[in-house]
N, CA, C and O atoms as a Maestro MAE file, in Angstrom:
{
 s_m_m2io_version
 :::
 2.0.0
}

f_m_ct {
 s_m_title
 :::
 protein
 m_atom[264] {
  # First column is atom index #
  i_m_mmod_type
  r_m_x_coord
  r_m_y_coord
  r_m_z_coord
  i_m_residue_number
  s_m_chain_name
  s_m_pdb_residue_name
  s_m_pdb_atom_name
  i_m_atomic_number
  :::
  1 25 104.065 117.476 68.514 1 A "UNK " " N  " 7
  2 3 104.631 116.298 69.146 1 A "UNK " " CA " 6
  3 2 105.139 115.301 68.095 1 A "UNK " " C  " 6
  4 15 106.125 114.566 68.031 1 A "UNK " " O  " 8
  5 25 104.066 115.561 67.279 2 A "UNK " " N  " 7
  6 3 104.664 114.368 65.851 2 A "UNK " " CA " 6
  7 2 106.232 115.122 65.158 2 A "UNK " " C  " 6
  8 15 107.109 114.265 65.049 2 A "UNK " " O  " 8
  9 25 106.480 115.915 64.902 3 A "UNK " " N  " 7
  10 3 107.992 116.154 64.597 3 A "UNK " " CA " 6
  11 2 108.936 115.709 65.773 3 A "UNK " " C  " 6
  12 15 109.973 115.047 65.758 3 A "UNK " " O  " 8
  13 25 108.064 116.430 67.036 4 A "UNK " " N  " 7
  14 3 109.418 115.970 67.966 4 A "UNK " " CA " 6
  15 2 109.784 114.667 67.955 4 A "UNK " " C  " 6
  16 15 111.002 114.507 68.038 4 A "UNK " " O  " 8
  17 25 109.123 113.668 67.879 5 A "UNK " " N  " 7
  18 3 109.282 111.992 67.623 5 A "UNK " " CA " 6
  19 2 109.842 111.852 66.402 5 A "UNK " " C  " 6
  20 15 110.486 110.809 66.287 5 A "UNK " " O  " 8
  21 25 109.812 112.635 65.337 6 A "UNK " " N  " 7
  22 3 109.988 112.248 64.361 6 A "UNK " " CA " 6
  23 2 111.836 112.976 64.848 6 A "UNK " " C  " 6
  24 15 112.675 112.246 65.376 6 A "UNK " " O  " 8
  25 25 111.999 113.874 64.651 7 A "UNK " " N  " 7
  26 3 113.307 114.620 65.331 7 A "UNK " " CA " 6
  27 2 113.838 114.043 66.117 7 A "UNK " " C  " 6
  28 15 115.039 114.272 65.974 7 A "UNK " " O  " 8
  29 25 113.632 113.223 67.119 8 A "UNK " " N  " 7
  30 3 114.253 112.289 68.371 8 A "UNK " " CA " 6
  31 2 114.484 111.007 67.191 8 A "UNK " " C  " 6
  32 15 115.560 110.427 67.341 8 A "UNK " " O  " 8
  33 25 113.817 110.612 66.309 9 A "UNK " " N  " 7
  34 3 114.244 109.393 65.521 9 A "UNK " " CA " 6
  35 2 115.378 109.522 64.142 9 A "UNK " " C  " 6
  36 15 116.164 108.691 63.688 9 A "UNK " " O  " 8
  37 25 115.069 110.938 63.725 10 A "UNK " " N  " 7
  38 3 116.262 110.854 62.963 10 A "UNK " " CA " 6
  39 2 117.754 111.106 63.993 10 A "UNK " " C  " 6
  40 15 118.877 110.860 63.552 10 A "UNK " " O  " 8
  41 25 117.554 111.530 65.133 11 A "UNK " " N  " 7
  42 3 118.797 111.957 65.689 11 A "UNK " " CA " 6
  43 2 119.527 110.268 66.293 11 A "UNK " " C  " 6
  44 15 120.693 109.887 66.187 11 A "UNK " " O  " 8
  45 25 118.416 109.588 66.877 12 A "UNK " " N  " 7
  46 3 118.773 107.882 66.992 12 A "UNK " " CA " 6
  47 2 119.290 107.363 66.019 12 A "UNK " " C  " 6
  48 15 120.237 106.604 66.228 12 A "UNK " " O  " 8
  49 25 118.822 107.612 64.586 13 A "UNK " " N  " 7
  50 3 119.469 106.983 63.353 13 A "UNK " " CA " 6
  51 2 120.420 107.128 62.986 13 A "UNK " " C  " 6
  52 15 121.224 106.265 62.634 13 A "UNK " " O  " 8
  53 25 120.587 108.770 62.991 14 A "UNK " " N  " 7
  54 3 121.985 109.422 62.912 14 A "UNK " " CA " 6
  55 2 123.179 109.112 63.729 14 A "UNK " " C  " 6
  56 15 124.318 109.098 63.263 14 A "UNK " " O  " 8
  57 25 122.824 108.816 65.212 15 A "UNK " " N  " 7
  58 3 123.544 108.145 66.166 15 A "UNK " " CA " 6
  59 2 123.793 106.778 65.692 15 A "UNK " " C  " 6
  60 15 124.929 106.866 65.227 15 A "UNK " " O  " 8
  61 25 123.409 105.591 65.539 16 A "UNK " " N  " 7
  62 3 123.575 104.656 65.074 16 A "UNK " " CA " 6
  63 2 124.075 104.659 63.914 16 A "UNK " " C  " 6
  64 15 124.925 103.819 64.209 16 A "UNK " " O  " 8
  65 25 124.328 104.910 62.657 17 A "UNK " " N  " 7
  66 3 124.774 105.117 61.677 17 A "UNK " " CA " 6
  67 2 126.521 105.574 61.516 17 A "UNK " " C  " 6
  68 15 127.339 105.351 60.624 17 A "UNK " " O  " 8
  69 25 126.602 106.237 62.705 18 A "UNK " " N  " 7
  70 3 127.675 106.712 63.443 18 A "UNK " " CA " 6
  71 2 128.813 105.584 63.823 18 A "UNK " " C  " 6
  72 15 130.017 105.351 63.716 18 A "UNK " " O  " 8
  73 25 127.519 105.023 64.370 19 A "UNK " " N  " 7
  74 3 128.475 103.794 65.106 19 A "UNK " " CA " 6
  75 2 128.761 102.444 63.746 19 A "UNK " " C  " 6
  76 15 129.807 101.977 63.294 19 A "UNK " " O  " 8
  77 25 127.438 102.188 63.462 20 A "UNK " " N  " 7
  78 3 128.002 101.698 62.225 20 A "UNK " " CA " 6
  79 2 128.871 101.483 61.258 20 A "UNK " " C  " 6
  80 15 129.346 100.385 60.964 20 A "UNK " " O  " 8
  81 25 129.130 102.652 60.676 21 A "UNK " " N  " 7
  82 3 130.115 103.169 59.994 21 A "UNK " " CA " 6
  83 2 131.512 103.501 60.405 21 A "UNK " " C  " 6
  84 15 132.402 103.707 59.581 21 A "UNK " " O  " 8
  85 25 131.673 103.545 61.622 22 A "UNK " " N  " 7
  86 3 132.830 103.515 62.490 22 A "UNK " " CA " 6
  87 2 133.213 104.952 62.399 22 A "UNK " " C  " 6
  88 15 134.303 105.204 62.913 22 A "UNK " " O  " 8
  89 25 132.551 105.987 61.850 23 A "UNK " " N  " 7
  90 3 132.683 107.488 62.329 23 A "UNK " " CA " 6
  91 2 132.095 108.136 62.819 23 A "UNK " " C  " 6
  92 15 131.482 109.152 62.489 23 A "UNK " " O  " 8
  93 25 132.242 107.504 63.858 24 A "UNK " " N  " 7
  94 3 131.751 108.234 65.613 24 A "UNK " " CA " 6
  95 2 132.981 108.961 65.960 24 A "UNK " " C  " 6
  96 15 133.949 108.351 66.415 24 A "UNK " " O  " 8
  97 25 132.996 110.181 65.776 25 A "UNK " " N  " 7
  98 3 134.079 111.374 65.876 25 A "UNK " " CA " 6
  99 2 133.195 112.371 66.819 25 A "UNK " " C  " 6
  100 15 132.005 112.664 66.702 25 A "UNK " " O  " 8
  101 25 134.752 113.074 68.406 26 A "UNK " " N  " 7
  102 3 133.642 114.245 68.712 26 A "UNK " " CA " 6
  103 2 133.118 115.317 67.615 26 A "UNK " " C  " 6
  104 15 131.918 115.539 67.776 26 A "UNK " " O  " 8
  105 25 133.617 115.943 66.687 27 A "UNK " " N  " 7
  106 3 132.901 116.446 65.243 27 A "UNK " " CA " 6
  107 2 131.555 116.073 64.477 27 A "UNK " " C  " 6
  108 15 130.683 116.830 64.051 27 A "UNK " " O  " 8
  109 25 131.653 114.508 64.422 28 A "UNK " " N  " 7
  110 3 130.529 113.999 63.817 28 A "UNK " " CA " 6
  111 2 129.740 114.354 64.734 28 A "UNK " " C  " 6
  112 15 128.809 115.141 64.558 28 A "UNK " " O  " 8
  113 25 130.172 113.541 66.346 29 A "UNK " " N  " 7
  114 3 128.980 113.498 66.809 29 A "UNK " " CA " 6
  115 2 128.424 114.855 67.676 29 A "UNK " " C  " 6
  116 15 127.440 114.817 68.414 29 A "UNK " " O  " 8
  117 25 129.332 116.161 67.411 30 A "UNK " " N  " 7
  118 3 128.865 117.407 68.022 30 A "UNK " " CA " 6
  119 2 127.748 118.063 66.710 30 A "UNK " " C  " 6
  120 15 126.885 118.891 67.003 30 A "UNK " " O  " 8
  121 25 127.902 117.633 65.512 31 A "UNK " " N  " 7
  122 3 126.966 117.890 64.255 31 A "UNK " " CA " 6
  123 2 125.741 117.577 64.404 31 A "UNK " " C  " 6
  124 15 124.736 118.264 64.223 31 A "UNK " " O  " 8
  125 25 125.873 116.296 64.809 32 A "UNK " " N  " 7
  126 3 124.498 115.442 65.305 32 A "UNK " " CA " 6
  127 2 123.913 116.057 66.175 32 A "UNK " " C  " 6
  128 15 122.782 116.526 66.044 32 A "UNK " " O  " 8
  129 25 124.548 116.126 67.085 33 A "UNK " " N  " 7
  130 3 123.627 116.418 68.541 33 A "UNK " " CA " 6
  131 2 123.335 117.923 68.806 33 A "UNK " " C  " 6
  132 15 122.233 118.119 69.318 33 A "UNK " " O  " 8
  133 25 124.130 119.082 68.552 34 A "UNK " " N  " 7
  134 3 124.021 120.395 69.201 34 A "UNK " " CA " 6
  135 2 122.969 121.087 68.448 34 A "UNK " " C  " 6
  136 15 122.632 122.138 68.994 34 A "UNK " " O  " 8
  137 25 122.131 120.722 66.978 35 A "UNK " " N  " 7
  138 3 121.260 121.449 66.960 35 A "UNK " " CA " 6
  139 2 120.248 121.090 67.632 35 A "UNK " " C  " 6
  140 15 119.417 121.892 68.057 35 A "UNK " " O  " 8
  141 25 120.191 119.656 67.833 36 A "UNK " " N  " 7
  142 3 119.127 119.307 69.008 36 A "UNK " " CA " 6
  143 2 118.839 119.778 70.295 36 A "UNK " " C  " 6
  144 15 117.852 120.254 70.855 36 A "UNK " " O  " 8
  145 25 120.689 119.341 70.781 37 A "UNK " " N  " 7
  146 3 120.203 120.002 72.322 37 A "UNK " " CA " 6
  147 2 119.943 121.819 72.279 37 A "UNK " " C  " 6
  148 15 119.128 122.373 73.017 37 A "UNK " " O  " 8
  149 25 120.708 122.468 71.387 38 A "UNK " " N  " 7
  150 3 120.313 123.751 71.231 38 A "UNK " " CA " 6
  151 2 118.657 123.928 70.544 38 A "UNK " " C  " 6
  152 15 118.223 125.050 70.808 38 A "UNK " " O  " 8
  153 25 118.146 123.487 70.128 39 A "UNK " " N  " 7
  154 3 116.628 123.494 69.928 39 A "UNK " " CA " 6
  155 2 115.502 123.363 70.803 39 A "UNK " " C  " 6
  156 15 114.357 123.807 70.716 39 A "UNK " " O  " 8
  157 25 116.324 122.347 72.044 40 A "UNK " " N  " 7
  158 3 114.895 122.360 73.038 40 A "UNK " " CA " 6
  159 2 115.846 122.275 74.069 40 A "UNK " " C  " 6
  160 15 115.923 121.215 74.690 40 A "UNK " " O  " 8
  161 25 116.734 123.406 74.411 41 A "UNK " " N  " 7
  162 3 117.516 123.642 75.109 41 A "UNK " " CA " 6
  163 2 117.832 122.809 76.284 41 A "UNK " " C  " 6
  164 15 117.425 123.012 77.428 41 A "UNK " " O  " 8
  165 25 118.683 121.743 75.843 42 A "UNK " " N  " 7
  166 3 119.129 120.728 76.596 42 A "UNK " " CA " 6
  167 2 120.647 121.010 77.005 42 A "UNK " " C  " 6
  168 15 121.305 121.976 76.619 42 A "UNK " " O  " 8
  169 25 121.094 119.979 77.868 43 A "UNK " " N  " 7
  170 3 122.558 120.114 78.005 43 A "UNK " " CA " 6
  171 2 123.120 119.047 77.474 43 A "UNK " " C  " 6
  172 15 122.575 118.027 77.053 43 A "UNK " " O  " 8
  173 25 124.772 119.466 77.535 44 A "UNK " " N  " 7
  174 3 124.909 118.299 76.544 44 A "UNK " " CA " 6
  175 2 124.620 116.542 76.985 44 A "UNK " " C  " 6
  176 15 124.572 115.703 76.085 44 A "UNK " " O  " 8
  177 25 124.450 116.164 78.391 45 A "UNK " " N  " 7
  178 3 124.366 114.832 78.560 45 A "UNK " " CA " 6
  179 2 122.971 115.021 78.069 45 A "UNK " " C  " 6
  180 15 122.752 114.505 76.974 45 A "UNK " " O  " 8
  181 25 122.130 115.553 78.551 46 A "UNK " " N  " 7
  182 3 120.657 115.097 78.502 46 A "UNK " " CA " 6
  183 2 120.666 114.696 76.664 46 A "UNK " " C  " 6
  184 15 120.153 113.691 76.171 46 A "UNK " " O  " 8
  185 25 121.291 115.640 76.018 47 A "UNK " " N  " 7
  186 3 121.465 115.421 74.665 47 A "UNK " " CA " 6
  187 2 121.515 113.889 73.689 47 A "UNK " " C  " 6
  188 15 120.894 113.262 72.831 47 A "UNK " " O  " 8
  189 25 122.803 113.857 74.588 48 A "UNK " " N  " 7
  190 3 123.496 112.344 74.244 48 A "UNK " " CA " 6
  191 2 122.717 111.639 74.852 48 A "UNK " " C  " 6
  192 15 122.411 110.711 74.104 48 A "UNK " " O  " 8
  193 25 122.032 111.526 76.156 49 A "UNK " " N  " 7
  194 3 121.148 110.362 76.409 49 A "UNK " " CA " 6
  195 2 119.942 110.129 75.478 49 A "UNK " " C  " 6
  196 15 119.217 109.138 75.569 49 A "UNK " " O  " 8
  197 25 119.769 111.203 74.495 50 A "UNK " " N  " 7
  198 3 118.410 110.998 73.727 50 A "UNK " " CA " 6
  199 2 118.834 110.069 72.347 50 A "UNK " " C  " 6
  200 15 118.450 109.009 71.852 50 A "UNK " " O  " 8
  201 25 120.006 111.260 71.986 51 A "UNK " " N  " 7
  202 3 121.108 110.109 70.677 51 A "UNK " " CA " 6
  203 2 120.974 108.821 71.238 51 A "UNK " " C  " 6
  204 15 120.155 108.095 70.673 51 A "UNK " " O  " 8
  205 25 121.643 108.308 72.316 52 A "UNK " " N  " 7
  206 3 121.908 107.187 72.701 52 A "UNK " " CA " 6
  207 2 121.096 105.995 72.766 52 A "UNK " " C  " 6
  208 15 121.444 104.827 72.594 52 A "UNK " " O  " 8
  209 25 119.684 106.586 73.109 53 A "UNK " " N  " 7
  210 3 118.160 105.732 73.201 53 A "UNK " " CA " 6
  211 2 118.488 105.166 74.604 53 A "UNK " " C  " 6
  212 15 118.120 104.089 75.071 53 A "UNK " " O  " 8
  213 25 119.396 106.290 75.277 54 A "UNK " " N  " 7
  214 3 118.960 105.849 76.744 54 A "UNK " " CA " 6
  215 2 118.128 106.305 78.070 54 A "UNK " " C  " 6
  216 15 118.283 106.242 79.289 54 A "UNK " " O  " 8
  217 25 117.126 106.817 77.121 55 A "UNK " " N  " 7
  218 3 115.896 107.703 78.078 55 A "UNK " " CA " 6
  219 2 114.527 107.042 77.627 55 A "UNK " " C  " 6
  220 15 114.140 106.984 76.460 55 A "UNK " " O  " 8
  221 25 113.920 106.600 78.628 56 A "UNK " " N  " 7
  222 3 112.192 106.514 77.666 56 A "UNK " " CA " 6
  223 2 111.799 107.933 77.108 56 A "UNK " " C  " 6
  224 15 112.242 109.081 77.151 56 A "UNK " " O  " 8
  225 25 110.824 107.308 76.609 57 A "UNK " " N  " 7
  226 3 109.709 108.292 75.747 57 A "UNK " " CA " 6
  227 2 108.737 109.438 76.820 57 A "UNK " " C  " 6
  228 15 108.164 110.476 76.489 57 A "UNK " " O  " 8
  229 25 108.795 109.020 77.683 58 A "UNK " " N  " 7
  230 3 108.290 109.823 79.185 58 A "UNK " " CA " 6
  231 2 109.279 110.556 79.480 58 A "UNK " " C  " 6
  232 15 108.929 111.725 79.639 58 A "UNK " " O  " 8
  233 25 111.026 110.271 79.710 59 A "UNK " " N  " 7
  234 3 111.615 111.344 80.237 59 A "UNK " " CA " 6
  235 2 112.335 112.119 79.425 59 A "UNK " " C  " 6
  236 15 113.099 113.002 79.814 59 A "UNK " " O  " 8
  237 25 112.104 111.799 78.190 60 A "UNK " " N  " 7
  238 3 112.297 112.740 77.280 60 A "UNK " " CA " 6
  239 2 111.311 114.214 76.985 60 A "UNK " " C  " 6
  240 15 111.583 115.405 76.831 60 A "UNK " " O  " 8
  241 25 109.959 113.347 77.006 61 A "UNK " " N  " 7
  242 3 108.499 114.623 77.146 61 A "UNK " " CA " 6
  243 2 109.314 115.546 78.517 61 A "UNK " " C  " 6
  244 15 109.824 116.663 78.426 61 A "UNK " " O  " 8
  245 25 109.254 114.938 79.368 62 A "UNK " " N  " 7
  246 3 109.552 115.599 80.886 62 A "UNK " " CA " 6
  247 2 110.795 116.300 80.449 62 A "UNK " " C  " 6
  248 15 110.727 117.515 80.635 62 A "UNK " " O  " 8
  249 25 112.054 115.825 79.854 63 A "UNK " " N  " 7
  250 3 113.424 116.880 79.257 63 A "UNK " " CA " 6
  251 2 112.651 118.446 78.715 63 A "UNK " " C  " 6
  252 15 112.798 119.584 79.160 63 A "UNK " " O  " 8
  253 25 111.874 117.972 77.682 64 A "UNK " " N  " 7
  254 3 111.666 118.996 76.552 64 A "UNK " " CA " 6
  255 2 111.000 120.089 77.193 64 A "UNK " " C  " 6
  256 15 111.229 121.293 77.074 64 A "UNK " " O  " 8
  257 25 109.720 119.209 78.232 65 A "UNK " " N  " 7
  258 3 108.843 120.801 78.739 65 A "UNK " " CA " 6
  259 2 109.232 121.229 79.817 65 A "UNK " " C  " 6
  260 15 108.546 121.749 80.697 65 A "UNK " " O  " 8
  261 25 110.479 121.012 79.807 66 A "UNK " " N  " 7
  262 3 111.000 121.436 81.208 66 A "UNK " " CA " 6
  263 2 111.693 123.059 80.873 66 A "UNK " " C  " 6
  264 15 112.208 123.710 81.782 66 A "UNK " " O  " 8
  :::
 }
 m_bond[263] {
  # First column is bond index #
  i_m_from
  i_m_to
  i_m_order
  :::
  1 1 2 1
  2 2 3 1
  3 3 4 2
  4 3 5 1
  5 5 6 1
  6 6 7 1
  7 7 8 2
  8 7 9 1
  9 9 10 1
  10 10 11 1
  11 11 12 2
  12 11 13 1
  13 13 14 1
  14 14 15 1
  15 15 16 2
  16 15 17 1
  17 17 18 1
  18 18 19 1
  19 19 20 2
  20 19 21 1
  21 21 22 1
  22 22 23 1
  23 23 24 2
  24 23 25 1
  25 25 26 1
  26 26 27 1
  27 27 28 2
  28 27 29 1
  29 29 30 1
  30 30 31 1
  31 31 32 2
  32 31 33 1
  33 33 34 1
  34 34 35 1
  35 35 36 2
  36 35 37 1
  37 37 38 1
  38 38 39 1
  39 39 40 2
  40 39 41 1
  41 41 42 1
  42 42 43 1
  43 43 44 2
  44 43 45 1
  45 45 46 1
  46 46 47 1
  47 47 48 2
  48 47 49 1
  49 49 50 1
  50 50 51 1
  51 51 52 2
  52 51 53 1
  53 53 54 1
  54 54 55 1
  55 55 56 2
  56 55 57 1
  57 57 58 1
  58 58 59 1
  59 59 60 2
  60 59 61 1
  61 61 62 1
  62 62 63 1
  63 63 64 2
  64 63 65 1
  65 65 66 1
  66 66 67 1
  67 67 68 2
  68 67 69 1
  69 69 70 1
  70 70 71 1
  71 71 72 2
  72 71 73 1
  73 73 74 1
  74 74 75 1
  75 75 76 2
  76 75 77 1
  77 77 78 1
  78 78 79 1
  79 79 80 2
  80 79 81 1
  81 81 82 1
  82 82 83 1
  83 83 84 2
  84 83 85 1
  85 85 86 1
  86 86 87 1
  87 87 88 2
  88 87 89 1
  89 89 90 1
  90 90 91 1
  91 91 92 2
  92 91 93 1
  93 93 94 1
  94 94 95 1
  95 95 96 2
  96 95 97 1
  97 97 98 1
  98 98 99 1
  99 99 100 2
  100 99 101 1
  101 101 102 1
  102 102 103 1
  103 103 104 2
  104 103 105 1
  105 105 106 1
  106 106 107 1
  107 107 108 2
  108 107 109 1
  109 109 110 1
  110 110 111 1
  111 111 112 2
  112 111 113 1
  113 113 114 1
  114 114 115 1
  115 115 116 2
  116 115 117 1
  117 117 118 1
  118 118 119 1
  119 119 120 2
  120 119 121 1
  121 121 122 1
  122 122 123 1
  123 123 124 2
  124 123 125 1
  125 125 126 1
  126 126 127 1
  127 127 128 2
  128 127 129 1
  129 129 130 1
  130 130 131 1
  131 131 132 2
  132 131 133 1
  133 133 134 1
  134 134 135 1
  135 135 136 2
  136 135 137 1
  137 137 138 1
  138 138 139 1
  139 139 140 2
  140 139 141 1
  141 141 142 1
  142 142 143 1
  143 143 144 2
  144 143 145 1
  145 145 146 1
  146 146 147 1
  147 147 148 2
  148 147 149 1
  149 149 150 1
  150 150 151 1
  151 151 152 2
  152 151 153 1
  153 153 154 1
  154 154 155 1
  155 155 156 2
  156 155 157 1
  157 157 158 1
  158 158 159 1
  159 159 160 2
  160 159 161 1
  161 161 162 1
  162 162 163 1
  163 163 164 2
  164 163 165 1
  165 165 166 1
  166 166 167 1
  167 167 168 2
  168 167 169 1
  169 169 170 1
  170 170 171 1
  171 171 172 2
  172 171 173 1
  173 173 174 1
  174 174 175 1
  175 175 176 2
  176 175 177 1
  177 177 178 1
  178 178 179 1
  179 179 180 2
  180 179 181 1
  181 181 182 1
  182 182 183 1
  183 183 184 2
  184 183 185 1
  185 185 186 1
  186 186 187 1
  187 187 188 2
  188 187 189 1
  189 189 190 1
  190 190 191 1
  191 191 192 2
  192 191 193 1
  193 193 194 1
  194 194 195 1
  195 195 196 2
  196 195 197 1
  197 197 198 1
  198 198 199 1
  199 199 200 2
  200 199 201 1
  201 201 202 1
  202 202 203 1
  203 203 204 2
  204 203 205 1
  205 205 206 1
  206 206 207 1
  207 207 208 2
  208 207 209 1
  209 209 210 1
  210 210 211 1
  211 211 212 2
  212 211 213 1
  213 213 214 1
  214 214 215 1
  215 215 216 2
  216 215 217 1
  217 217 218 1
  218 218 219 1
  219 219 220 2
  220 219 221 1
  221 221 222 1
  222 222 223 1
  223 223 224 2
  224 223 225 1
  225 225 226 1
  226 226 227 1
  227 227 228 2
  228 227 229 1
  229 229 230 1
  230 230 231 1
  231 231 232 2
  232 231 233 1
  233 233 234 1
  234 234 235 1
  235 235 236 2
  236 235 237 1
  237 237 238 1
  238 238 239 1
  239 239 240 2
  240 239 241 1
  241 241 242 1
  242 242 243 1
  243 243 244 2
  244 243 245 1
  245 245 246 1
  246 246 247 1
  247 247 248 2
  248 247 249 1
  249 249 250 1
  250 250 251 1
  251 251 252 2
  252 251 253 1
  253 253 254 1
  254 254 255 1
  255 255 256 2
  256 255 257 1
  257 257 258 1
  258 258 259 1
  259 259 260 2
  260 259 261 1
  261 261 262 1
  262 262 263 1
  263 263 264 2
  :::
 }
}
């Protein structure tokens, strides 16, 4: 569980950093996100809602062991 938090926080950082920097590209941001959602086999919104930090910490657990 401690990587997955830790993995959900670099992917938030990475998302933000994105935006920051003003290269938020679909490229950048398919780099970012698809080994994630391909790792705990998500789709791509559920994906981006995790990048985004627009899911709690509950429906993310509920994403993953689903």
């Amino acid at each position: 569980m401690e990587n997955l938090l830790r993995e959900i926080g670099e992917l938030q950082n990475g998302y933000q950093n994105l935006l920051r920097t003003k290269k938020l590209t679909k490229k950048a941001m398919c780099n970012l996100v698809i080994p994630f959602r391909d790792k705990y086999n998500l789709t791509d919104l559920q994906a981006l809602q995790v990048a985004r930090n627009e899911l709690s910490v509950m429906e993310i657990a509920e994403l993953i062991s689903e």
